[in-house]
C-alpha positions in Angstrom: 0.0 0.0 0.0 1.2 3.2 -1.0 0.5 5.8 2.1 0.0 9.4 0.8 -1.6 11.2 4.2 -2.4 10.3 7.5 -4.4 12.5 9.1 -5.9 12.4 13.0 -9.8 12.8 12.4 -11.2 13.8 16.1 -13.9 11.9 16.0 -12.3 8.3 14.6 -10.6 6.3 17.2 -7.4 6.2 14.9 -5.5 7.6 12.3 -7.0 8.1 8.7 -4.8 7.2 6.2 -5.2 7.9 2.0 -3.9 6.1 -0.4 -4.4 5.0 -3.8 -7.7 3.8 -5.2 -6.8 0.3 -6.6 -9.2 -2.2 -8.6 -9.5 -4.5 -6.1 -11.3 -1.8 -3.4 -14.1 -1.1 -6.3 -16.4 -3.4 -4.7 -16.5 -1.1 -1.4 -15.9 2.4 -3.6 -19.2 0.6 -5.2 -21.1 0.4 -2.3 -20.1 3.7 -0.8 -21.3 5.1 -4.5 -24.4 3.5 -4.4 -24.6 5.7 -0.3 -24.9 8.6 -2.2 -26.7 7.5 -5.0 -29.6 6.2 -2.7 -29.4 9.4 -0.2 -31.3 11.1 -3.0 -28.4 14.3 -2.7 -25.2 13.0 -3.9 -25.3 12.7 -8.0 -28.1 12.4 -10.5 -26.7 9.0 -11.4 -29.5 6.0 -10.4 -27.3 2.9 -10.2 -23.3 2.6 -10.1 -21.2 1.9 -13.3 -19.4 -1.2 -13.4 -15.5 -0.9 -12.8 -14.3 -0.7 -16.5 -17.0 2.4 -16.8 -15.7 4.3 -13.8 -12.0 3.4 -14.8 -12.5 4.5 -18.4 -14.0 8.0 -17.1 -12.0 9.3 -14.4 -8.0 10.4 -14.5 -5.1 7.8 -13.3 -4.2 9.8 -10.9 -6.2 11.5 -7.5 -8.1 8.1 -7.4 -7.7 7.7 -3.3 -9.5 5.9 -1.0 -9.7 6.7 2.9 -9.3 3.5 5.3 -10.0 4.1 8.9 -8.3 1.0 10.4 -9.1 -1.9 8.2 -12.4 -0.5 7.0 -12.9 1.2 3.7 -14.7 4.8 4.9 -14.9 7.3 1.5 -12.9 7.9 -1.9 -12.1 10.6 -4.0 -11.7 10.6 -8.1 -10.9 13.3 -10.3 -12.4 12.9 -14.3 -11.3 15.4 -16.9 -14.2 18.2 -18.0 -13.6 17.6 -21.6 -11.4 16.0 -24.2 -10.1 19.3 -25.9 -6.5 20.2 -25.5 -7.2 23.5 -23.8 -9.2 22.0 -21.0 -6.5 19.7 -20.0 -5.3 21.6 -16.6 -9.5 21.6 -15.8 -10.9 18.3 -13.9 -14.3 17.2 -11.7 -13.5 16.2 -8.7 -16.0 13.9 -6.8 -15.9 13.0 -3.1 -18.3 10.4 -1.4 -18.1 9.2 2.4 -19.6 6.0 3.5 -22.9 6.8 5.3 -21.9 5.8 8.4 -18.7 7.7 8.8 -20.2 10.8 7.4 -19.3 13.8 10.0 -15.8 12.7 10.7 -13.8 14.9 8.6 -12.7 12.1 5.9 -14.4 14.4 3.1 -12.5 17.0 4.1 -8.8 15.0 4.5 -10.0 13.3 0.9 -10.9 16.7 -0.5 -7.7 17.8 0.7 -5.4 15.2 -1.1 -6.7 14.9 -4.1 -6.2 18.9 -4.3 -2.5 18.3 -4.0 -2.5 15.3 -6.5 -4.7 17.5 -8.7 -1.3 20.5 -8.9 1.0 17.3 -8.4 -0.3 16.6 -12.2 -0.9 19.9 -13.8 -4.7 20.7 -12.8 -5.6 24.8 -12.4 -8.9 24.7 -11.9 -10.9 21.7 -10.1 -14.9 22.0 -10.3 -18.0 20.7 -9.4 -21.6 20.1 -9.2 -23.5 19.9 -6.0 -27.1 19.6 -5.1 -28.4 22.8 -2.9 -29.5 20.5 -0.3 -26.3 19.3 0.2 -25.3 21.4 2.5 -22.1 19.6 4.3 -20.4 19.1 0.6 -20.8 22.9 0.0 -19.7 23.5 3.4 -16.4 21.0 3.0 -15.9 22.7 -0.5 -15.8 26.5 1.0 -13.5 25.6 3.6 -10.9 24.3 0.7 -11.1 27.7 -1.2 -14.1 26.6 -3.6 -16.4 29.1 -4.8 -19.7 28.9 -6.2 -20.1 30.3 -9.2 -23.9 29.9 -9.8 -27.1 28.0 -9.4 -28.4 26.2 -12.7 -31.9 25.7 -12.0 -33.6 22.7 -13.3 -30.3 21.4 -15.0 -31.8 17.7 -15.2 -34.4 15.5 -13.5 -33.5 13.0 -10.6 -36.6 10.5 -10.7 -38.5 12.7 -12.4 -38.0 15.7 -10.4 -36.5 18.6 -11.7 -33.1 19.6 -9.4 -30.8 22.5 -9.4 -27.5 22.1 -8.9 -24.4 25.1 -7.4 -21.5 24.9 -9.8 -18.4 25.4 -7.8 -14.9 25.7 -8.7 -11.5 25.9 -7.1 -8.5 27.7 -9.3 -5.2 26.6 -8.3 -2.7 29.4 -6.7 0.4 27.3 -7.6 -0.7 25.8 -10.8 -1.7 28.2 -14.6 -0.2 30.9 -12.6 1.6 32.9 -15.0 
């Protein structure tokens, strides 16, 4: 295992440590996916993708995972915005905490890392799209100098319901700088 960052997270008994996401942890990345899927809040996707979907659409690097002892507690995944050249230094970042170690600060230790992986590799600008109602990820996201740029009202239907969605984005201070 390749240990990037160990942070102390008050509220766990030990250490949190991040590394990299690997193939064989997709079947708890899965289920921590499908969390957020079912809480309604997280993503306007309905089911998970299999593994060679989610590989094929997210960058090879600032794919981490958060273990809390031997127990697989949130990941973090970065996809690029667009295939054209100039976009390259742009990428969505997603972050999803297992439902029952939500309010621990491993969003915020994820959020965190994959920032630094993200300028490791070239990325200015990191955005994202968060439901309104979704008030810890917005919260998590200020806190890491995101901004939100603006509301797009009825962007898509979840189950049939029409949902809004905050666009936020984080430009890079070391990274596109000059």
């Amino acid at each position: 295992m390749v240990q990037f960052a160990t942070y102390p997270v008050h509220m766990i008994a030990s250490s949190l440590a991040i590394d990299a996401l690997a193939a064989a942890d997709w079947p708890r990345v899965c289920a921590i996916y499908l969390d957020g899927i079912l809480s309604g809040n997280a993503t306007f996707e309905t089911e998970p993708p299999t593994w060679d979907q989610w590989d094929r659409n997210h960058l090879s690097f600032g794919r981490l995972v958060a273990r809390c002892e031997d127990t697989l507690a949130g990941w973090a995944a970065l996809s690029p915005v667009s295939s054209r050249r100039c976009y390259a230094g742009v990428a969505e970042v997603s972050v999803y905490v297992a439902a029952n170690s939500r309010g621990q600060g491993i969003g915020r230790a994820l959020l965190r890392e994959v920032i630094q992986q993200s300028e490791a590799n070239g990325i200015w600008m990191l955005q994202g799209s968060v439901f309104p109602e979704n008030v810890a990820s917005l919260r998590m996201c200020t806190a890491n100098a995101f901004r939100q740029v603006g509301r797009r009202k009825h962007i898509a239907k979840l189950n049939g319901v029409w949902r809004d969605t905050v666009l936020i984005e984080r430009r890079s201070q070391r990274v596109g700088v000059s």
